[in-house]
C-alpha positions in Angstrom: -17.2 -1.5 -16.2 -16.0 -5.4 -17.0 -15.8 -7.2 -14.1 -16.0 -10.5 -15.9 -12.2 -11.5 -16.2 -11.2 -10.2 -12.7 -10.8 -12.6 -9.7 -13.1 -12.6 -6.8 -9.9 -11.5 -4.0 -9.3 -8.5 -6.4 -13.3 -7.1 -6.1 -13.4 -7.8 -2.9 -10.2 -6.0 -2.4 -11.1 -3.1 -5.0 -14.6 -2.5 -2.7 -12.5 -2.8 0.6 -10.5 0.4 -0.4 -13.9 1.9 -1.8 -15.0 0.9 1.5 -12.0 3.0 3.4 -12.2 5.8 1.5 -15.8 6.3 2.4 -14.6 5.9 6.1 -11.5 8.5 5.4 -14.0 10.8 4.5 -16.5 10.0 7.4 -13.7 10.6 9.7 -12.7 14.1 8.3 -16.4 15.7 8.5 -18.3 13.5 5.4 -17.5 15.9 3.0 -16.4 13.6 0.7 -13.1 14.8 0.1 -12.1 11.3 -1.7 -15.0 10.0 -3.2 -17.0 11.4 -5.8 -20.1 10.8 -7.7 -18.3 8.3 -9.8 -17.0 6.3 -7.4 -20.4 5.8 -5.8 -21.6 5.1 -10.0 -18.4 2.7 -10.1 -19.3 0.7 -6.5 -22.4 0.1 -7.2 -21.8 -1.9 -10.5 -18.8 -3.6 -8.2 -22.0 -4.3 -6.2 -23.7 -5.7 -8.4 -21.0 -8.0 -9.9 -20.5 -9.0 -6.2 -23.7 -9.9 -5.4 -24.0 -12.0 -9.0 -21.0 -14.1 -8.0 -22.8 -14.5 -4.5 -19.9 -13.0 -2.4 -19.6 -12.5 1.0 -19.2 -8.4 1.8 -20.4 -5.4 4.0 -22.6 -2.9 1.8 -21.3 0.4 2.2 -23.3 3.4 4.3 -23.4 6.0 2.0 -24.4 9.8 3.7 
């Protein structure tokens, strides 16, 4: 994925609702009902965009 032309507020905003999900799911049992494998693939190249830029953000707990 192409992070390059998007604006910090919108990846920090795109791994906030990655990081809700993960919670949604947390809260109904961890199954992950919401989240798949390829949102976990997808987050962690947001993660590493993030962390290039040097932005400020809570690293998700993955079960």
């Amino acid at each position: 994925m192409n992070f390059k032309s998007s604006t910090d507020q919108s990846l920090l905003a795109v791994w906030q609702s990655i990081e809700a999900q993960v919670a949604a799911d947390d809260a109904a049992g961890g199954n992950y009902r919401f989240i798949g494998p390829n949102v976990r693939a997808y987050a962690e190249q947001l993660q590493t965009e993030l962390e290039e830029r040097k932005l400020r953000y809570t690293p998700i707990r993955w079960q």
